[in-house]
C-alpha positions in Angstrom: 17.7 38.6 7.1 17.6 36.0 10.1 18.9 32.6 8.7 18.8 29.4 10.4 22.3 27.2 11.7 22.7 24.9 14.4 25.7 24.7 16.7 26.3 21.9 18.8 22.9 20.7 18.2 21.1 24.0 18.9 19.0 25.5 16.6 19.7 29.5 16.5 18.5 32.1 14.2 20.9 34.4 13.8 21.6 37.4 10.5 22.8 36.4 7.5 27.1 37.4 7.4 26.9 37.6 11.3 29.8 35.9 12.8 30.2 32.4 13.9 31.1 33.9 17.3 27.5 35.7 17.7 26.0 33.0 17.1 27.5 30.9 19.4 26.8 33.9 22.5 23.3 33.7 21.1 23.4 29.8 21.3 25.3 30.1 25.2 28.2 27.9 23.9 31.7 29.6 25.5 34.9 29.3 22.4 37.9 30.4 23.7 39.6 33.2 22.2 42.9 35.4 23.0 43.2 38.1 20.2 39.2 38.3 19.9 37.5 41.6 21.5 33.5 42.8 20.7 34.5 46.4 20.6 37.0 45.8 18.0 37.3 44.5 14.3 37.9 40.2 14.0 41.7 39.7 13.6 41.7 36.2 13.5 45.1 36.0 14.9 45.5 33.4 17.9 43.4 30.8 16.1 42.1 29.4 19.1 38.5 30.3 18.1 38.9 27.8 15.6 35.7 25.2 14.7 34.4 23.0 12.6 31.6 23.9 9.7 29.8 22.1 7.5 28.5 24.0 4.6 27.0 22.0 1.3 28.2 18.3 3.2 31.9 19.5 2.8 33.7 19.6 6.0 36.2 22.6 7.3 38.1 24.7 9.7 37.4 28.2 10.0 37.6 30.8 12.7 34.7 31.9 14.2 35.6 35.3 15.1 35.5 36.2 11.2 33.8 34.0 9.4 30.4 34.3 8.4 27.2 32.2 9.1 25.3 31.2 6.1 22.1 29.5 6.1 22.0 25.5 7.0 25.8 25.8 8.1 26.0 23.8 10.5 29.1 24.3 13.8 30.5 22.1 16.0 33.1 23.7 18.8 34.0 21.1 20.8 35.0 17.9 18.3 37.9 16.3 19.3 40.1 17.6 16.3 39.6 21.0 17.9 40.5 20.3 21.5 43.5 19.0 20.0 44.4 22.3 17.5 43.3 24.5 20.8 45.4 22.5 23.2 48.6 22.3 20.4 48.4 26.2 20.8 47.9 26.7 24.4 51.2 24.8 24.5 53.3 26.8 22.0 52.4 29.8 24.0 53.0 28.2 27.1 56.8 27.8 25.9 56.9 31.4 24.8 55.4 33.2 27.7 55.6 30.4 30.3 54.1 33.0 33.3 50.9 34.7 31.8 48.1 33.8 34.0 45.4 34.3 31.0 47.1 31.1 29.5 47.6 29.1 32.6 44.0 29.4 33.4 43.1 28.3 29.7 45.2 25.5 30.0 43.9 24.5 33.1 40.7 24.4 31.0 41.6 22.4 28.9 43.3 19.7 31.0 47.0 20.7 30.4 49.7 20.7 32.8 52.7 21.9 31.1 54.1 22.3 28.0 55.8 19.4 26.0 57.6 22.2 23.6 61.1 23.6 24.5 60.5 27.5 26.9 62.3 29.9 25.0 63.6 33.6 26.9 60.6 34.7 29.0 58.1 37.1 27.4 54.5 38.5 28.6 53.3 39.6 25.0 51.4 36.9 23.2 51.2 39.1 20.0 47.2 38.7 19.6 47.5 42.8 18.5 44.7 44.0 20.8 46.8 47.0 21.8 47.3 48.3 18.3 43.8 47.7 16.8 42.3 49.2 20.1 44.8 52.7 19.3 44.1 52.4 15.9 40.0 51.6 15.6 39.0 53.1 18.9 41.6 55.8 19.7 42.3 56.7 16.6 46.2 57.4 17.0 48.1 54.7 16.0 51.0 55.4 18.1 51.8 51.2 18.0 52.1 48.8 16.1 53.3 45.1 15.2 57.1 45.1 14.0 59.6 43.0 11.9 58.3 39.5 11.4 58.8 35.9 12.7 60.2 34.9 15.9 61.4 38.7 16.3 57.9 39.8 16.2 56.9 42.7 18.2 54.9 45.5 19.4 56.2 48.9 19.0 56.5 52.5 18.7 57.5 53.6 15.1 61.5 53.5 14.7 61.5 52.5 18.4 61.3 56.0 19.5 58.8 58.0 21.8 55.5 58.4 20.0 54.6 61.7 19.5 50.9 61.0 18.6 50.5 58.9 21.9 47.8 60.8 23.9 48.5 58.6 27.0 45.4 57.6 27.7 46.4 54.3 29.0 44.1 52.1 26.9 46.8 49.5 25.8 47.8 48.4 29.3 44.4 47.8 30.1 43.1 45.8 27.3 46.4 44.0 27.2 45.5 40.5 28.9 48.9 40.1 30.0 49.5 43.0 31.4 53.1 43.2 30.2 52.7 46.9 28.6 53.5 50.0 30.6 53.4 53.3 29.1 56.3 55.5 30.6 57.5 59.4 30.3 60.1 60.1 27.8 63.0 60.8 30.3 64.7 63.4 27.6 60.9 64.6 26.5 58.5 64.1 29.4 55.5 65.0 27.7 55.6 62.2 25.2 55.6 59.0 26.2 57.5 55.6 25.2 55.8 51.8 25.5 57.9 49.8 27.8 57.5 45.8 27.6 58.4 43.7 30.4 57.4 41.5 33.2 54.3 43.1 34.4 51.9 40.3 35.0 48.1 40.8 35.9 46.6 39.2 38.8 44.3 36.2 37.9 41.4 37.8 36.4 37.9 37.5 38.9 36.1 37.0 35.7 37.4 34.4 34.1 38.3 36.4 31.3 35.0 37.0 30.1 35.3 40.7 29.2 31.7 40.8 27.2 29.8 40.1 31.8 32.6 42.1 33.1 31.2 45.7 35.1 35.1 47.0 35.2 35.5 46.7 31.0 32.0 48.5 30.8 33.5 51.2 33.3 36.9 51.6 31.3 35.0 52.2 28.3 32.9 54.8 29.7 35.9 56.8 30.8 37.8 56.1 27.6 35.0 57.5 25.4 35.4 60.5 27.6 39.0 60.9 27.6 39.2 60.1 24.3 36.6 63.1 23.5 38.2 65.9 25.3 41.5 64.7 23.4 39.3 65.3 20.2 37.7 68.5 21.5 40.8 70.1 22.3 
C-alpha cells in the first residue's frame, strides 16, 4: 500500500515499511552514506544517513537506511543538527583513516578541511562491514567477518588463518570503498587464500561514489552472478 510523506517539502508516495532511503531516491534528495549498499541488507552502521522524522508531532533521529516510512511522517535531511552529527563523524574517521579518498571527498562536501580530533596509526578500513555482508548475503560463504570489539575492531578471517571456504572471487576488494583489502595466496597452501589489510588506496572514484548510476558496479555484478554460479554448479 502506497502512503503519503514529504521530505524536504516534497510530497512522495512511496510503500508502506519502505525505507526512508527510497524514498528519498524517489524524491531526488542525495543522503550520504558509507556502510549503506542497494544490493545488500540496511546495517545502519556509519550513521551518516542519519535525519530527522517527525511522526505524531514528536521529533527524532533515525537512520534512513533502515527505518521505515509510515504515513504523514514527515523527513528533513539537511537541518542543521544533521550537518553537524554528519560533519562530527566525517571527522572521527578522518583521524582514523586520515588517507581514504571516499572520505576526503565527503568532507569536501561538507565544507571540512581537516580534522579537529587527534590521527591515530594510519588505517584504510572504516569498518562499515560491506565486505562481510556482501560474502555472507550475496556469496554465500562467509569466509570474513568483524572481530574482537572497540578500538581493536576488525575484519577477518576466522582464527586469523587462511579461509578455506573463500572461493576467491574477488568481491570484497571491489565493494570495499577504500580499497584497503587484497585477497592473497596462502604461501604454505596456495589454493586457499588469506585477506591481507593494508595501504591500498582507490583512485578518486569518477562517480562520485554514487554506486546505484554507476555502468562498472552493474558490470561487476553481472560477472559476479556468473562466477558465483559456476562456484554453485560445480
Amino acid at each position: 500500500m502506497k502512503v503519503p510523506i514529504t521530505i524536504d517539502g516534497q510530497m512522495v508516495q512511496i510503500d508502506s515499511g519502505a525505507p526512508i532511503i527510497d524514498a528519498a531516491k524517489k524524491a531526488g534528495v542525495v543522503i550520504p552514506t558509507l556502510c549503506y549498499h542497494e544490493a545488500l541488507k540496511p546495517y545502519g552502521a556509519c550513521r551518516l544517513c542519519t535525519v530527522e522524522i517527525i511522526i505524531n508531532k514528536q521529533r527524532r533521529l533515525v537512520t534512513a537506511c533502515n527505518f521505515p516510512v509510515e504515513g504523514g511522517m514527515e523527513v528533513f535531511t539537511d537541518t542543521a543538527k544533521l550537518r553537524h552529527i554528519r560533519k562530527m563523524i566525517i571527522e572521527l574517521l578522518l583521524a582514523r583513516c586520515p588517507d581514504v579518498s571516499s572520505l576526503h571527498a565527503m568532507a569536501k562536501q561538507m565544507g571540512i578541511k581537516s580534522s579537529r580530533f587527534k590521527k591515530q596509526d594510519s588505517t584504510e578500513c572504516i569498518l562499515c562491514g560491506l565486505c562481510v555482508r556482501f560474502c555472507e548475503e550475496i556469496v554465500g560463504v562467509s569466509a570474513i567477518g568483524l572481530v574482537n570489539r572497540g578500538i581493536d575492531r576488525e575484519v577477518a578471517t576466522p582464527f586469523m588463518v587462511a579461509s578455506d571456504v573463500c572461493i576467491g572471487c574477488g568481491s570484497c576488494t571491489y565493494i570495499c570503498p577504500t580499497g584497503c583489502i587484497e585477497m592473497v595466496s596462502d604461501k604454505k597452501i596456495p589454493q586457499m587464500h588469506i585477506m591481507k589489510m593494508g595501504q591500498h588506496s582507490l583512485n578518486p572514484c569518477i562517480n562520485e561514489f554514487q554506486c546505484e548510476t554507476c555502468p562498472i558496479e552493474k558490470e561487476f555484478f553481472e560477472d559476479m552472478r556468473l562466477v558465483i554460479a559456476e562456484f554453485r554448479n560445480n
